[in-house]
C-alpha positions as CSV (number, residue, x, y, z in Angstrom):
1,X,43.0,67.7,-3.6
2,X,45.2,66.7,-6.5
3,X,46.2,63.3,-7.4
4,X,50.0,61.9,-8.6
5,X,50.8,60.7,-12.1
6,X,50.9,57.0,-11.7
7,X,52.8,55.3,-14.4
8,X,52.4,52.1,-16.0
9,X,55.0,50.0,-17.2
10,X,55.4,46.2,-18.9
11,X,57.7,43.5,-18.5
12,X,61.5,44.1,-19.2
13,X,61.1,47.9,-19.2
14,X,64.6,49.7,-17.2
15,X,63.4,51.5,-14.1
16,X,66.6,52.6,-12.9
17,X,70.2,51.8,-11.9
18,X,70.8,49.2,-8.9
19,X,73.3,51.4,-7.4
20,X,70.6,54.2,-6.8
21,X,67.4,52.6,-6.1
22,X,66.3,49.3,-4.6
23,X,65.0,46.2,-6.6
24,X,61.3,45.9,-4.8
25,X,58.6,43.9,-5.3
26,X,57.6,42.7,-9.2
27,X,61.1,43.4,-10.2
28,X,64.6,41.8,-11.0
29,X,68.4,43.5,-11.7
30,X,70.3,42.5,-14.5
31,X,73.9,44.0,-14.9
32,X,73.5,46.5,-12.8
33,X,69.7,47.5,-13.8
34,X,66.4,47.2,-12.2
35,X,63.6,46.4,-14.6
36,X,60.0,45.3,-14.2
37,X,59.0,41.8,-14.1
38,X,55.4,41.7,-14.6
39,X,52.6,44.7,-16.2
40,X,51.4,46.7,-13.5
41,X,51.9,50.2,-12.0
42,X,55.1,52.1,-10.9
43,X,55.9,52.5,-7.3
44,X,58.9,54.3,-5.4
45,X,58.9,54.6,-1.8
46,X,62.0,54.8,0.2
47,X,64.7,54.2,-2.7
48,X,62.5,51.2,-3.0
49,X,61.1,50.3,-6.5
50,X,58.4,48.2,-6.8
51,X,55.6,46.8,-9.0
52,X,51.6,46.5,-8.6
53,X,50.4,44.0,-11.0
54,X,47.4,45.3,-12.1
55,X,46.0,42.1,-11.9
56,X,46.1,38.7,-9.8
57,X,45.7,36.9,-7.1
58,X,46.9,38.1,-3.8
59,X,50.6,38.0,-3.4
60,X,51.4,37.5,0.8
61,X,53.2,39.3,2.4
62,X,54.0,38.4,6.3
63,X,52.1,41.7,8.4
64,X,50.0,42.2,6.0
65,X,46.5,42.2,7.4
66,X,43.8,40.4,5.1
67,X,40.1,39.2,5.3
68,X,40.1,35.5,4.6
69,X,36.8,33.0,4.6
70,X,37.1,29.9,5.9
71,X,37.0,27.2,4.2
72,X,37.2,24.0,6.1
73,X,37.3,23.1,10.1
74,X,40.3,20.5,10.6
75,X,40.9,19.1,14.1
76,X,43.3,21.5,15.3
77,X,42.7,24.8,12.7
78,X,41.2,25.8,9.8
79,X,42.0,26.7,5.6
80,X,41.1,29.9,5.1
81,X,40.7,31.4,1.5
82,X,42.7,34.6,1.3
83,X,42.6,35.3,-1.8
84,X,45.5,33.9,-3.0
85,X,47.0,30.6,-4.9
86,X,46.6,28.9,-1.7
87,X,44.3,28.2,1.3
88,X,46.2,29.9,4.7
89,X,46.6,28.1,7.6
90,X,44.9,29.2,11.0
91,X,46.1,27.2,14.0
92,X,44.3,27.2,17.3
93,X,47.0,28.8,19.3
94,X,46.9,31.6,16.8
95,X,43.2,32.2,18.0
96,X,42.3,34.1,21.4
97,X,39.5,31.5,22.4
98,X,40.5,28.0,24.4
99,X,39.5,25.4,21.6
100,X,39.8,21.1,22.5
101,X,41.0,19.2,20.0
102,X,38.2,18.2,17.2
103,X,36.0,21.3,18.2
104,X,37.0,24.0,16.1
105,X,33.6,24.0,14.0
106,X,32.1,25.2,17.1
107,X,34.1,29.2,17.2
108,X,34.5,29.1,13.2
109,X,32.7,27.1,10.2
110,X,32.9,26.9,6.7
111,X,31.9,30.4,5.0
112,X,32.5,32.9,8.5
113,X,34.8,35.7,7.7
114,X,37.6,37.1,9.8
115,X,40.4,39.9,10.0
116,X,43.7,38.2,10.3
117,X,47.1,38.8,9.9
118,X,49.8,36.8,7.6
119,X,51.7,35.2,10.0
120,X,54.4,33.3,8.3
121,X,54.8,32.7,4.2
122,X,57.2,29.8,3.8
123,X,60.0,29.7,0.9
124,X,56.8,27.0,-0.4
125,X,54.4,29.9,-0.4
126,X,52.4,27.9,2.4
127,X,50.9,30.5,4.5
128,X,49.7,31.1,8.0
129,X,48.0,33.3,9.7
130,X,46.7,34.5,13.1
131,X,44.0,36.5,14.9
132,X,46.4,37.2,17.7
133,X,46.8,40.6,17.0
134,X,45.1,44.4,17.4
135,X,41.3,44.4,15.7
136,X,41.1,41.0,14.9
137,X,38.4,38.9,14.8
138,X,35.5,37.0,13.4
139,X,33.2,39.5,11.0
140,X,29.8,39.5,12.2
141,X,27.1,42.2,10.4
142,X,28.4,44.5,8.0
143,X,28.9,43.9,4.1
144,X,32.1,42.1,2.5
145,X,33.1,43.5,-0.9
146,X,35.8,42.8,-3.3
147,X,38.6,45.0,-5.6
148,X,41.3,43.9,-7.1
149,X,44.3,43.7,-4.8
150,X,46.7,45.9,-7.1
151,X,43.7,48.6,-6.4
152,X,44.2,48.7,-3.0
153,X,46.9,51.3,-2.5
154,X,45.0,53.7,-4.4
155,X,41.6,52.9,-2.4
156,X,43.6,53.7,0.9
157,X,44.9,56.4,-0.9
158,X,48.4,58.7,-0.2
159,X,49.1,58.8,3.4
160,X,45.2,57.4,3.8
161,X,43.5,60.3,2.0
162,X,41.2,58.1,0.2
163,X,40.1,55.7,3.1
164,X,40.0,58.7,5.2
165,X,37.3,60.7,2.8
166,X,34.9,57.4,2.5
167,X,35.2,57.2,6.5
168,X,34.3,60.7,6.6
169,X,31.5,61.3,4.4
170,X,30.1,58.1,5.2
171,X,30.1,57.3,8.9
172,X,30.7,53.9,8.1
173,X,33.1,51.3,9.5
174,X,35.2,50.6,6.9
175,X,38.7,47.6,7.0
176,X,40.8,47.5,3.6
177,X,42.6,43.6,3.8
178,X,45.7,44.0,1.9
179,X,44.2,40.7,-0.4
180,X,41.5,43.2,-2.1
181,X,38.5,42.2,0.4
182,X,36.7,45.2,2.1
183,X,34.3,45.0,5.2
184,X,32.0,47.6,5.2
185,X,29.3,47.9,8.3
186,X,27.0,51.0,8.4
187,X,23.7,52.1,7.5
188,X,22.4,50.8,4.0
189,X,22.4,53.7,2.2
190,X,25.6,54.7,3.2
191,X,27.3,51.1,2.7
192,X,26.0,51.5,-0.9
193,X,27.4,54.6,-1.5
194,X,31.0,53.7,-0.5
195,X,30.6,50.8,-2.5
196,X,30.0,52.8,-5.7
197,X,33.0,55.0,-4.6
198,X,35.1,51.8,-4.5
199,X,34.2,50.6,-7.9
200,X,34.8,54.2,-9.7
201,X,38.5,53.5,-7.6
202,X,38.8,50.1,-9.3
203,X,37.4,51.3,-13.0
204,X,39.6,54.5,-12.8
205,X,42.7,53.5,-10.5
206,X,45.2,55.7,-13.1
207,X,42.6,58.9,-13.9
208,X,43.5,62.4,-12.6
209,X,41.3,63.5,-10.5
210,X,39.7,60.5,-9.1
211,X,40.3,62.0,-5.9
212,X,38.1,65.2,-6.4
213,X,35.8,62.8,-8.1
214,X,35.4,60.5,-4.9
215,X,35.0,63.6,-2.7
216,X,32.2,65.2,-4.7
217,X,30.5,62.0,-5.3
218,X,29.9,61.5,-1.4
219,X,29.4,65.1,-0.1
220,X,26.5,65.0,-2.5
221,X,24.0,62.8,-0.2
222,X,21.2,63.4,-2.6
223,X,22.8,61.9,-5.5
224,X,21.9,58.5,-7.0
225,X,23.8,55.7,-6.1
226,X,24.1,53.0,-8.8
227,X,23.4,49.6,-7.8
């Protein structure tokens, strides 16, 4: 397996005319121009040009699906902690239990973790979110681990090469949230494993080869994993 050039580019740097390509994420046209607004790595997919900071907090995107951790119980929802400048709302008719009024502590409590979707991001950047969807629910088991959320294109990899390989080698259950959290559930050994293989992703997102890398690490089952 072989691995694309990623390129890096900074602030103000021309990407490309307007009338060719389409001013993505990270970006901004001037005059006819699309240039980057922010340091982070070049992406094109359908005519669309975006940026991937390389690092920051989590930037929402409604669809995107995330791992948040609650952080307070209210009457009628929760603030969940997604990873980004601002708690997310989780309402109780965007949960698949029947909740009363005032007991929502009783289904989730501070520190539980749950897949979710972004819901709605206002033009005030207040987010919500919902668990009424496919594969979502409250974590139970398993191990929660963190990259940054720039990283997580290349961790899933091109059309899911990379997430496919750790699934593979590994046996393990393995969900990518778009806001850099991973829930990994499996046995020990092999939790730590993909867990190194995530960290080499994060410490060498833009190496050649990193691919090839991952895939020897984890067909080797007798080598050492680093703690």
């Amino acid at each position: 397996m072989t691995d694309e050039k990623r390129d890096i580019v900074i602030p103000s740097q021309l990407l490309g005319d307007a009338d060719k390509l389409k001013a993505g994420r990270g970006t901004f046209i001037e005059n006819g121009k699309i240039y980057a607004e922010k340091l982070g790595i070049l992406s094109k997919k359908s005519d669309y040009v975006n940026i991937v900071p390389l690092k920051g907090r989590y930037d929402a995107i409604e669809g995107d699906f995330v791992i948040g951790i609650v952080e307070e119980p209210l009457s009628s929802s929760w603030l969940v902690n997604i990873n980004a400048p601002y708690p997310a709302l989780l309402h109780i008719n965007e949960v698949p239990w029947d909740i009363e009024f005032g007991e929502t502590d009783k289904y989730l409590n501070y520190g539980d973790a749950i897949m979710a979707k972004i819901l709605e991001v206002n033009i005030e950047k207040k987010l919500q979110i919902t668990l009424k969807d496919r594969n979502l629910y409250k974590i139970k088991g398993g191990y929660i681990t963190y990259i940054e959320p720039s990283k997580v294109p290349r961790l899933i990899g091109k059309q899911g090469s990379m997430i496919s390989l750790l699934k593979k080698y590994s046996n393990c259950r393995i969900f990518i949230g778009k806001n850099g959290r991973i829930w990994i559930d499996g046995k020990d050994d092999s939790i730590a494993k993909v867990i190194q293989a995530i960290n080499i992703v994060e410490n060498e997102s833009t190496s050649f080869g990193l691919t090839d890398k991952i895939e020897n690490l984890l067909k080797n089952r007798n080598s050492r994993v680093v703690q």
